[in-house]
C-alpha positions as CSV (number, residue, x, y, z in Angstrom):
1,X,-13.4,14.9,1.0
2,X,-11.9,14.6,4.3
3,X,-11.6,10.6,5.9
4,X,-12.3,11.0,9.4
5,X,-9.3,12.0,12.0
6,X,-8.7,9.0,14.3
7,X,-9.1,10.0,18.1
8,X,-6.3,12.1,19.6
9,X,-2.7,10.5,19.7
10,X,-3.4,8.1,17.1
11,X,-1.5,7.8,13.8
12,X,-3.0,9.7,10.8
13,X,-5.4,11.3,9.7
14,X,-5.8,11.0,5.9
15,X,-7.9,11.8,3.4
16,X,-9.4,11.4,0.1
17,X,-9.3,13.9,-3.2
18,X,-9.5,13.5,-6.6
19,X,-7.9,15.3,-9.4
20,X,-8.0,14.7,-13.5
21,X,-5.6,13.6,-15.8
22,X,-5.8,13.4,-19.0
23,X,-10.0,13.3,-19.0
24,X,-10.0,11.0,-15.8
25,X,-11.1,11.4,-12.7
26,X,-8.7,9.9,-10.7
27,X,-8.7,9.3,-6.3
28,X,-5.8,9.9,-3.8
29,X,-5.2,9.0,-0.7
30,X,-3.0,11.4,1.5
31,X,-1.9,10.9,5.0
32,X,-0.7,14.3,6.5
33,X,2.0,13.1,9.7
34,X,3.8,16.2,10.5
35,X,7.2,15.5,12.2
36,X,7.9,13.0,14.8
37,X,7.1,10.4,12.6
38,X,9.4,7.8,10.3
39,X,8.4,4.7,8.4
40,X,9.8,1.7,6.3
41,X,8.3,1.4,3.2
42,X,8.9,-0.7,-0.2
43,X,7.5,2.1,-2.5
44,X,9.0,3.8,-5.5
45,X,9.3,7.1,-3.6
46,X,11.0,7.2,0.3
47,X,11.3,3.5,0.0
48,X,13.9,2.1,2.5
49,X,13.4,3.3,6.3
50,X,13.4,7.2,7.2
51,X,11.6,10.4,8.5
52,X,8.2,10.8,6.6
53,X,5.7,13.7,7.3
54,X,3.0,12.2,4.9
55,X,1.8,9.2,2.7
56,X,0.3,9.2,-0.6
57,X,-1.0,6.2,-2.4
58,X,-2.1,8.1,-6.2
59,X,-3.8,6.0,-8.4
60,X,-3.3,6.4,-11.9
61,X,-5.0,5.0,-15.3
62,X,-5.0,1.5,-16.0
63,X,-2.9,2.4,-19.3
64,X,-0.5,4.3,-17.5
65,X,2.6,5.0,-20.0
66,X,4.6,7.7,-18.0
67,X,8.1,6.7,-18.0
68,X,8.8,8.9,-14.8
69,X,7.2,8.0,-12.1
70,X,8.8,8.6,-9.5
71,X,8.7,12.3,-10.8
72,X,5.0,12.3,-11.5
73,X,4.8,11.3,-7.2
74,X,6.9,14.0,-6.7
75,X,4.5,16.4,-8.8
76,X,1.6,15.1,-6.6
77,X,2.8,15.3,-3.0
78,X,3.5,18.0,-0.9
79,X,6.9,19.0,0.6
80,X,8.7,17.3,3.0
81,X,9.9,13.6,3.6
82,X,7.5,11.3,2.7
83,X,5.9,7.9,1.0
84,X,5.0,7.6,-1.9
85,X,3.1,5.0,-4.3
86,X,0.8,4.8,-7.5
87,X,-1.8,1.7,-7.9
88,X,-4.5,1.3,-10.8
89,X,-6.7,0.3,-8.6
90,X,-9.7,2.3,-7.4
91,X,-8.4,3.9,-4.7
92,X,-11.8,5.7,-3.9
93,X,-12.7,2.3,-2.8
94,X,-10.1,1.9,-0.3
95,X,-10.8,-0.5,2.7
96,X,-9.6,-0.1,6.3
97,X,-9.5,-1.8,10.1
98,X,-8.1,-1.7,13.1
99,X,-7.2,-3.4,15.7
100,X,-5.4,-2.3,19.3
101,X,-4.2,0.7,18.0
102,X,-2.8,-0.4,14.6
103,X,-4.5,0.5,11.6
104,X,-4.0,-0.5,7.8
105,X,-5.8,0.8,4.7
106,X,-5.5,-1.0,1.4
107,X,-6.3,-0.5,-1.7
108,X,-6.6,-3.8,-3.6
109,X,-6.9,-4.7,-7.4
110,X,-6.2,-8.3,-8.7
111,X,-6.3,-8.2,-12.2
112,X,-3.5,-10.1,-12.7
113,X,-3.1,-12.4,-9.2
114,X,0.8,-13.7,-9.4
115,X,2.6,-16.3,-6.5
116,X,5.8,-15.0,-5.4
117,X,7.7,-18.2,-7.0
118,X,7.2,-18.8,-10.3
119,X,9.2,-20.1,-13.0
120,X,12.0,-19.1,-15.0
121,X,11.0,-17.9,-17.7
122,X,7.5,-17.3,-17.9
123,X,6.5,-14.0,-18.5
124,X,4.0,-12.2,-15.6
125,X,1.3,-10.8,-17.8
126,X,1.3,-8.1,-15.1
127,X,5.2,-7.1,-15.8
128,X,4.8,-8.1,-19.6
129,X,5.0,-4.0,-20.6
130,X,8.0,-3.3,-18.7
131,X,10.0,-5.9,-20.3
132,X,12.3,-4.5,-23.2
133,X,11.7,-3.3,-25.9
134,X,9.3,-1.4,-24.6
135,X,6.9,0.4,-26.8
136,X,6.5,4.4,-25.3
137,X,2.8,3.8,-24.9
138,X,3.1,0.6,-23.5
139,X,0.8,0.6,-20.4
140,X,2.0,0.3,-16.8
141,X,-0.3,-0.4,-13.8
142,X,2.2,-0.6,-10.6
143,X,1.0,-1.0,-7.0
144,X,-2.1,-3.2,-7.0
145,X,-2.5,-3.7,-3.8
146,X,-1.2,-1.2,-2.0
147,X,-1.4,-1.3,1.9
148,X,-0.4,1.6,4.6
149,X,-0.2,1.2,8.5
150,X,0.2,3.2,10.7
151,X,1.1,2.5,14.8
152,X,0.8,5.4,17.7
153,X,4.6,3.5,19.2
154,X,7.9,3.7,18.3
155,X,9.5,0.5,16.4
156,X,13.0,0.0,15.8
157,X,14.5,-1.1,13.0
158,X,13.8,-5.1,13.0
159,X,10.8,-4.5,14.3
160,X,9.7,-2.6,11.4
161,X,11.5,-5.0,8.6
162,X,9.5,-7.2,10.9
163,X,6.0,-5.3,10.5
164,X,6.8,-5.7,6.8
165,X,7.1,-9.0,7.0
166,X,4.1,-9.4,9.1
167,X,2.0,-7.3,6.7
168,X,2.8,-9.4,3.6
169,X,1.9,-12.8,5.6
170,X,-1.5,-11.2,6.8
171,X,-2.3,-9.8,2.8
172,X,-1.3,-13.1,1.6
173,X,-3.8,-15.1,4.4
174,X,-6.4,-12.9,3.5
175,X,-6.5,-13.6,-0.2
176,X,-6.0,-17.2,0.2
177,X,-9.1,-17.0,1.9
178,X,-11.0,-15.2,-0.1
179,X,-10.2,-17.6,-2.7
180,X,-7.5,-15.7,-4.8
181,X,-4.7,-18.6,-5.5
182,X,-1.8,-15.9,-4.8
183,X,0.4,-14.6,-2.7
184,X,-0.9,-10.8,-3.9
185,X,0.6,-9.1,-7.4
186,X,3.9,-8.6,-8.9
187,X,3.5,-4.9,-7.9
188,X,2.4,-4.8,-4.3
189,X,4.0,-1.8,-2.4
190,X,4.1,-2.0,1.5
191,X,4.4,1.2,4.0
192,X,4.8,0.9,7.8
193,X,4.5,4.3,9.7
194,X,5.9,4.7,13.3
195,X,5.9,7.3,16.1
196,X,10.5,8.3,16.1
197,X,9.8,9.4,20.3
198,X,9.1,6.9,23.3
199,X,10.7,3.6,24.0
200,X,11.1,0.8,20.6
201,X,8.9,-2.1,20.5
202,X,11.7,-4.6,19.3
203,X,9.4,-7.2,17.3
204,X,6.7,-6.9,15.1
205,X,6.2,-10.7,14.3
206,X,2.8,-11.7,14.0
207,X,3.5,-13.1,17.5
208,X,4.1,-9.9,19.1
209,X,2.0,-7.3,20.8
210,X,1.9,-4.6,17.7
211,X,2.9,-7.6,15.0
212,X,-0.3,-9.5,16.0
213,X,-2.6,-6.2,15.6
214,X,-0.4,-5.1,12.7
215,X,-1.7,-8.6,11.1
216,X,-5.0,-8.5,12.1
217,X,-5.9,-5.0,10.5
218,X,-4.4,-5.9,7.4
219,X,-6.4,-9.5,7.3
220,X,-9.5,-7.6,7.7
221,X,-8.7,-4.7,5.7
222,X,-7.3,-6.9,2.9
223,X,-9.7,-9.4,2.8
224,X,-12.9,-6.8,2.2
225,X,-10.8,-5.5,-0.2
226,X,-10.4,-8.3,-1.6
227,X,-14.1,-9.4,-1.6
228,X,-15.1,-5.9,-3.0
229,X,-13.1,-6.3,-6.3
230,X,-14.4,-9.7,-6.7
231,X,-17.8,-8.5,-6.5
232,X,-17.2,-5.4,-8.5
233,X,-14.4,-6.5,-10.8
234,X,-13.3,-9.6,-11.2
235,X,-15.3,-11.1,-14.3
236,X,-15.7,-15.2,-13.3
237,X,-13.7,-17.3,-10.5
């Protein structure tokens, strides 16, 4: 199934498909660029800043045990530079907004909420299987809240550390108020997509033009995300 294409000269489009593995149905989201487009991005595959021609965010079983998974991306997206990132959350449920031009889709699961600072020490029940020794078919669930944004200008390169910046702040927010007591999961993954032609924007602070509509599609798009697995998920408060 296709996810509508946004109007002409704005970022995207993307879409949704499904495949199985190992007996389950499992969703995809796939953002198709072409060139003329780069991106900075904290995911497993094209992580760092660089030309990217698509997105995929791939969700995979909640007992994931592949130990290569930056090869199993690799065996899902198509050629070409690009993003990519696995989640366990439902990604068929995917939320989105925009706002100005901006536009962010997330895909959020909060099975195990984490804060950013925690203490020495004390194991993350969410990292818990990747610690060694590591049983072979130990589960791992990466990317739980996995959030993509796309802008029709170009950004240089603060400005897109920046965006990322801005996009954590604005997932964080959200959360907090829909009364999660977190600042998102220890395996969040982040990806800001920009136009490589026309003249840079130089911030994306919440405070600036693209920042502040950067930060308010991700608020919105987080936080009904956010509402959604608590309504359909979460077991308790």
């Amino acid at each position: 199934m296709t996810v509508g294409p946004p109007p002409a000269g704005r970022a995207g489009p993307f879409g949704l498909d499904h495949r199985v593995e190992d007996g389950v149905r499992l969703a995809s989201l796939l953002w198709r660029f072409g060139p003329g487009w780069r991106a900075v991005s904290s995911a497993l595959v094209g992580g760092g800043i660089g030309p990217v021609e698509w997105v995929l965010n791939a969700q995979v079983p909640g007992g994931y045990a592949r130990m290569d998974p930056a090869e199993h991306l690799r065996e899902l997206a198509p050629p070409g530079p690009g993003v990519g990132m696995l989640t366990a959350a439902a990604v068929e449920r995917f939320t989105r907004a925009a706002d100005g031009g901006a536009r962010a889709v997330a895909t959020v699961g909060l099975r195990v909420p984490t804060w950013a600072a925690s203490p020495e020490g004390v194991p993350d029940p969410e990292l818990a299987p990747m610690r060694p020794p590591r049983p072979p078919a130990a589960p791992y669930a990466p990317g739980t809240v996995n959030i993509v944004v796309t802008v029709p200008v170009a950004l240089g390169d603060a400005a897109l550390v920046n965006a990322v910046m801005t996009v954590t702040e604005a997932k964080t927010q959200a959360l907090l108020e829909e009364g999660f007591g977190c600042t998102g999961t220890a395996s969040d993954a982040v990806c800001v997509v920009a136009r490589e032609d026309g003249p840079e924007e130089l911030f994306g602070g919440p405070r600036s033009v693209w920042g502040a509509r950067i930060a308010r599609a991700v608020h919105r798009a987080v936080r009904q995300g956010a509402r959604d697995w608590a309504a359909r998920d979460r077991i308790g408060r």
